[in-house]
C-alpha positions in Angstrom: 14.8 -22.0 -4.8 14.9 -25.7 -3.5 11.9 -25.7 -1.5 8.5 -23.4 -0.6 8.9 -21.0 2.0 6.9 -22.1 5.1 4.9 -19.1 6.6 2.6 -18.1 8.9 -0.2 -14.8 8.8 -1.3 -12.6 11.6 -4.8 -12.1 10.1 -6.3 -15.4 8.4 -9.1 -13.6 6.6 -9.9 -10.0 5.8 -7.1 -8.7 3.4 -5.1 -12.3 4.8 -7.4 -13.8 2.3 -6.1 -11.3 -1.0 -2.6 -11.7 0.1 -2.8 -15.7 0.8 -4.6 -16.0 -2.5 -1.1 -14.2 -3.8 1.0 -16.5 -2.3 -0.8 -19.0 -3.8 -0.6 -17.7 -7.7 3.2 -16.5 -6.9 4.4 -20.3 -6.0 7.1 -21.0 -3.7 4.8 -20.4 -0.6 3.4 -23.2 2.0 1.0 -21.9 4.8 1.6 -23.3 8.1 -1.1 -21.5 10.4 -2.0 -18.4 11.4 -3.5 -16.1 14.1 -7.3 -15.0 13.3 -10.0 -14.5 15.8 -12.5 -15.9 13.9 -12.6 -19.1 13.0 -14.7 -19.1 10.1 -11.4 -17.4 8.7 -9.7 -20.9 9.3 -12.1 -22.5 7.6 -12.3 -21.0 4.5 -8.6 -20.8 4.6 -8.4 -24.5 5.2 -10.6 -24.8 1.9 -8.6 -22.6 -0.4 -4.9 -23.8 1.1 -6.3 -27.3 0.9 -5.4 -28.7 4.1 -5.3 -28.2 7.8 -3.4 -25.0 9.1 -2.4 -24.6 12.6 -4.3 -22.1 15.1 -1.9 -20.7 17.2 -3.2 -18.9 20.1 -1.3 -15.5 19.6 1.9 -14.1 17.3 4.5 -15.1 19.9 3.1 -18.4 19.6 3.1 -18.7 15.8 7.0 -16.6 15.9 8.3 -19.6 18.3 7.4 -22.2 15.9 10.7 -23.5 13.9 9.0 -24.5 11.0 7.9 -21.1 10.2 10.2 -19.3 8.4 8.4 -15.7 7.3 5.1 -14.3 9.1 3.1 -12.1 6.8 1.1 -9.5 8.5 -2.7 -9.2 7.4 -4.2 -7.2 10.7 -5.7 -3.5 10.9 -2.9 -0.9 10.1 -2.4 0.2 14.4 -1.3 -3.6 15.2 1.3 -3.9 12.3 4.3 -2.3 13.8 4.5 -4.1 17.2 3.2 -8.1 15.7 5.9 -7.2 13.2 8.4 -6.2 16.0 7.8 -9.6 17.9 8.3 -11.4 14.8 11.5 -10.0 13.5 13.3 -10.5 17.1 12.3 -14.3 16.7 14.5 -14.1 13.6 11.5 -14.7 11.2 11.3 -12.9 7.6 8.4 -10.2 8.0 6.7 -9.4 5.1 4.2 -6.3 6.9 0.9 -5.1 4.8 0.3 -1.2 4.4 0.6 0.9 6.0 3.5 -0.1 7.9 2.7 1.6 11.5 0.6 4.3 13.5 3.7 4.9 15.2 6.5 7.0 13.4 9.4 5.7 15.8 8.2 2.2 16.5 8.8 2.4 12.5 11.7 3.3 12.3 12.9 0.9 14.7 11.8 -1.4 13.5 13.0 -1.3 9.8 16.8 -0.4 11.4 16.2 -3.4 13.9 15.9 -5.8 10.5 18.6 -3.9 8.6 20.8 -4.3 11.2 20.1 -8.4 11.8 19.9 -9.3 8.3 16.1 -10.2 9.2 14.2 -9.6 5.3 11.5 -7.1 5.7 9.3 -7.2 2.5 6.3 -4.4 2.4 3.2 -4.6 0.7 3.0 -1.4 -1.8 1.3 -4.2 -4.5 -0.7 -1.3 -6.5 2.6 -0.5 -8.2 3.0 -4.0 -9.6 -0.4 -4.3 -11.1 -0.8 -4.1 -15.0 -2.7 -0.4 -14.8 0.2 0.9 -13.2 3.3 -0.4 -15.0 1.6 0.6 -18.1 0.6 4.1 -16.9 5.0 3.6 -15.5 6.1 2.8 -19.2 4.1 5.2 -21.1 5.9 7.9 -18.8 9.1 6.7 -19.5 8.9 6.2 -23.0 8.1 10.0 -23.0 4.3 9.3 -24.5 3.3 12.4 -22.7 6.3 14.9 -23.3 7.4 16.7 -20.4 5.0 16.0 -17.4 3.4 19.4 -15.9 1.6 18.7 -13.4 -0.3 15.8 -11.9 -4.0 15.2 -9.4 -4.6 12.8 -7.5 -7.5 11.4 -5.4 -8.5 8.6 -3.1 -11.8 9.1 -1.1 -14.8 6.8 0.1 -17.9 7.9 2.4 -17.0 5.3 4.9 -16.7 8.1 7.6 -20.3 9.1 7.3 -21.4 5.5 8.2 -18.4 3.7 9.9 -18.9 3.8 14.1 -17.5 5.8 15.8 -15.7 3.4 18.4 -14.0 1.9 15.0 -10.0 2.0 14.8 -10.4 4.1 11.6 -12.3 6.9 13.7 -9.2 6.9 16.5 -6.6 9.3 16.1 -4.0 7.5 17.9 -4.7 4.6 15.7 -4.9 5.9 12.3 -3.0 9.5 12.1 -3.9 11.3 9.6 -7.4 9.3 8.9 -7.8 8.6 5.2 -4.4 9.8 4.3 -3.3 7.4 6.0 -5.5 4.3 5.5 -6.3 4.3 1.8 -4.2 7.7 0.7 -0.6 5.9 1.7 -1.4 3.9 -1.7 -1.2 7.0 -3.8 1.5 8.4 -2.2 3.4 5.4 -3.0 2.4 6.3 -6.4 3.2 9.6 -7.2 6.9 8.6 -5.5 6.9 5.5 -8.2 5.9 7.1 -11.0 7.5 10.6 -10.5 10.7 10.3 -7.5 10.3 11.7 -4.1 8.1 14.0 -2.4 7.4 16.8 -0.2 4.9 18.8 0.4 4.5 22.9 0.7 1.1 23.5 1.8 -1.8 21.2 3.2 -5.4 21.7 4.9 -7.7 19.4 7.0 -11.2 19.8 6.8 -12.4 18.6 10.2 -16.2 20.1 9.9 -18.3 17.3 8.2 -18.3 14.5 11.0 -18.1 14.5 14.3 -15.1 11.9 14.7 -11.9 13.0 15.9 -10.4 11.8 12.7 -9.8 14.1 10.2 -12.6 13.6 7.3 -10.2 15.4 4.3 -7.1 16.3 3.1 -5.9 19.0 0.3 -2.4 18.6 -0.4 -0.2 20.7 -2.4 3.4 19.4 -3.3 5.9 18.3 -5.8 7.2 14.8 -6.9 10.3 14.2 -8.5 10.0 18.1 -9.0 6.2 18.1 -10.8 3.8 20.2 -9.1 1.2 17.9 -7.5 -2.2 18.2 -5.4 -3.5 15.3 -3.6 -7.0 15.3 -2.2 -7.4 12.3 0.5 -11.1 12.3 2.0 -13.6 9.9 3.8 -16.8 11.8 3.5 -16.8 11.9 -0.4 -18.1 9.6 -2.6 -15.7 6.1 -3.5 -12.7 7.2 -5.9 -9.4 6.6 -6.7 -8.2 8.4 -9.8 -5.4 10.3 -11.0 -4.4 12.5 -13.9 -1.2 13.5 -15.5 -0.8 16.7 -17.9 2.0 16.5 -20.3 3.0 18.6 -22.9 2.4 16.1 -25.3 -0.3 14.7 -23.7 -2.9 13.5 -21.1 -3.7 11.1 -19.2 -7.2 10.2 -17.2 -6.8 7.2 -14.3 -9.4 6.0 -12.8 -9.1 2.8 -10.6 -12.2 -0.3 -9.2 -12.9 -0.4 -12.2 -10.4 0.6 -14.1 -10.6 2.7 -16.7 -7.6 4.6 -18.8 -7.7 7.4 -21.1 -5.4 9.7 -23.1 -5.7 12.5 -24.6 -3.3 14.1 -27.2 -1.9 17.7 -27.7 -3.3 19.2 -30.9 -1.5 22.1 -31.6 -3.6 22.5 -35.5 -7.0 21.7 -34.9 -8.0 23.0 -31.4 -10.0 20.0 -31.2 -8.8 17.3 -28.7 -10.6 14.0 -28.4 -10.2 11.3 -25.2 -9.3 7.7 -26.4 -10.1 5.0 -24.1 -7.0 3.4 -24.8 -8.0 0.7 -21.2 -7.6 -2.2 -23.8 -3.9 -1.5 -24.5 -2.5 -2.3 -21.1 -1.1 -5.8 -21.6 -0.9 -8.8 -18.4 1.9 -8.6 -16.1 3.5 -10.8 -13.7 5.1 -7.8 -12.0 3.4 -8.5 -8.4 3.7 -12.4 -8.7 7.6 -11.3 -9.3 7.9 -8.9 -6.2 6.6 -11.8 -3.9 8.8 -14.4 -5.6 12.0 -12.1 -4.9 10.9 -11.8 -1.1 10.7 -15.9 -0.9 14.1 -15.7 -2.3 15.1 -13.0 0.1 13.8 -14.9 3.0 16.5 -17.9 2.1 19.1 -15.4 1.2 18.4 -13.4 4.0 18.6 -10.2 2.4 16.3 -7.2 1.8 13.5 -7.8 -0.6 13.1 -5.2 -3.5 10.1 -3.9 -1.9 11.1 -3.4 1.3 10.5 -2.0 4.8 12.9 1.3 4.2 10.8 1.9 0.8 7.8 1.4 2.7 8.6 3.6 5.4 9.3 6.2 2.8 5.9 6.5 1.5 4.7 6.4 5.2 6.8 9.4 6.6 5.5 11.3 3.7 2.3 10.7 5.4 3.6 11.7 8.8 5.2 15.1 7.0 1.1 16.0 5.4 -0.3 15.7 8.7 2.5 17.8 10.0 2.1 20.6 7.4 -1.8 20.6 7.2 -2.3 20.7 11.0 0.1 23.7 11.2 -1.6 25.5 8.6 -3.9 27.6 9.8 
């Protein structure tokens, strides 16, 4: 690639700062401006980019400028769908944080609508790409753990014991679903990378503990790539994101922030199995640097990224189909 890509971010600071911090590691990316309300955000940003950055007034502002080339957007999950929309219609590469949208339909539009105009439409699944996970990815297929037989999963933090009530997290027509789809999208995305697709058989809200009108937890029962999987998705439970895979073989034990991993291996002699911390073992990777180099060259090819809108929405309708199941579950 000749030159950087020139781009602007809906969403300066919050998780704008993580994914312009990215950008920055990855190469091939220069920061024109972006749309924040606060503009502390600008400030810091202008710090860390090193220069000044345009403040443009809203994202049809920041789409109409020709300079910009891809707009990355940083904002709360119910505003993704329709900045992105305004975006991709200006012709601009999107490159759209998780989840992708409240709105099932506005979704799908929206990823046929860039398909369609050759518009790249890059997605930000990044926990795939980090070194925890593309260890844990190669140990499967190397066959460390024999056949796989089951796996459990779990994302959960207390933040809808504290959180206000008037905040977007707490609205159902803003965040469907509640923490499955906020923080439990992530390990969705996952199970689908590690294992193959999904779907679910059985599901059950627990709607008792707050008095939100988001759901406070989830108990899902499906399969993934065809291994029997439960996934428990909360807000009212203490911070964790964890996972663990039964093999015949072996085990594993996942636990992410921090991370630790652990395996255990199938003794069929002793009937003593001990748990090696085996965290030290995961080697560096350049595997989410590499995703967001392919998009910049996607964005001058004008092609679909490898992690895309259509893989995104695949995680995200998974999503859709657990609130689906769970709500008609009685």
């Amino acid at each position: 690639m000749k030159s950087c890509v020139h781009y602007g971010i809906v969403g300066v600071g919050g998780f704008g700062h993580a994914r312009r911090k990215a950008l920055r590691e990855a190469g091939g990316f220069a920061m024109i401006g972006g749309v924040d309300v606060r503009e502390e955000a600008f400030v810091q940003a202008e710090v860390q980019e090193g220069k000044a950055l345009e403040r443009y007034a809203s994202v049809e502002a920041l789409a109409a400028d020709p300079r910009i080339e891809a707009v990355f957007i940083a904002t709360p999950a119910y505003l993704h769908v329709e900045q992105a929309m305004i975006a991709a219609k200006a012709g601009k590469a999107i490159f759209v944080e998780k989840p992708l949208g409240h709105d099932r339909q506005a979704c799908i539009e929206l990823v046929e609508y860039c398909e369609a105009n050759h518009v790249p439409h890059g997605h930000g699944f990044s926990l795939r790409y980090t070194p925890l996970w593309q260890y844990v990815k190669q140990m499967l297929d190397n066959g460390e753990l024999g056949r796989v037989v089951s796996v459990s999963a779990a994302t959960m933090h207390a933040g809808g014991l504290a959180a206000p009530a008037d905040n977007w997290r707490f609205l159902p027509g803003r965040n469907p679903g509640g923490p499955l789809f906020q923080c439990g999208i992530h390990k969705v995305d996952l199970l689908r990378f590690l294992f193959g697709e999904g779907q679910w058989a059985a599901g059950y809200i627990n709607r008792t503990i707050t008095a939100s009108l988001t759901d406070d937890a989830y108990v899902l029962l499906g399969t993934f790539g065809g291994v029997p999987t439960t996934f428990h998705s909360h807000y009212v439970a203490a911070y964790r994101h964890a996972m663990e895979i039964y093999g015949t073989t072996g085990d594993l034990f996942i636990t992410e922030y921090p991370h630790k991993l652990e395996y255990k291996r199938t003794d069929l002699t002793s009937g003593f199995e001990p748990v090696f911390d085996i965290q030290e073992k995961i080697p560096p990777t350049e595997a989410e640097l590499e995703s967001l180099r392919d998009f910049a060259i996607a964005v001058r090819e004008r092609r679909q990224p490898k992690m895309d809108g259509r893989e995104g929405f695949k995680s995200l309708e998974l999503v859709f189909g657990a609130v689906k199941i769970a709500t008609e579950i009685k």
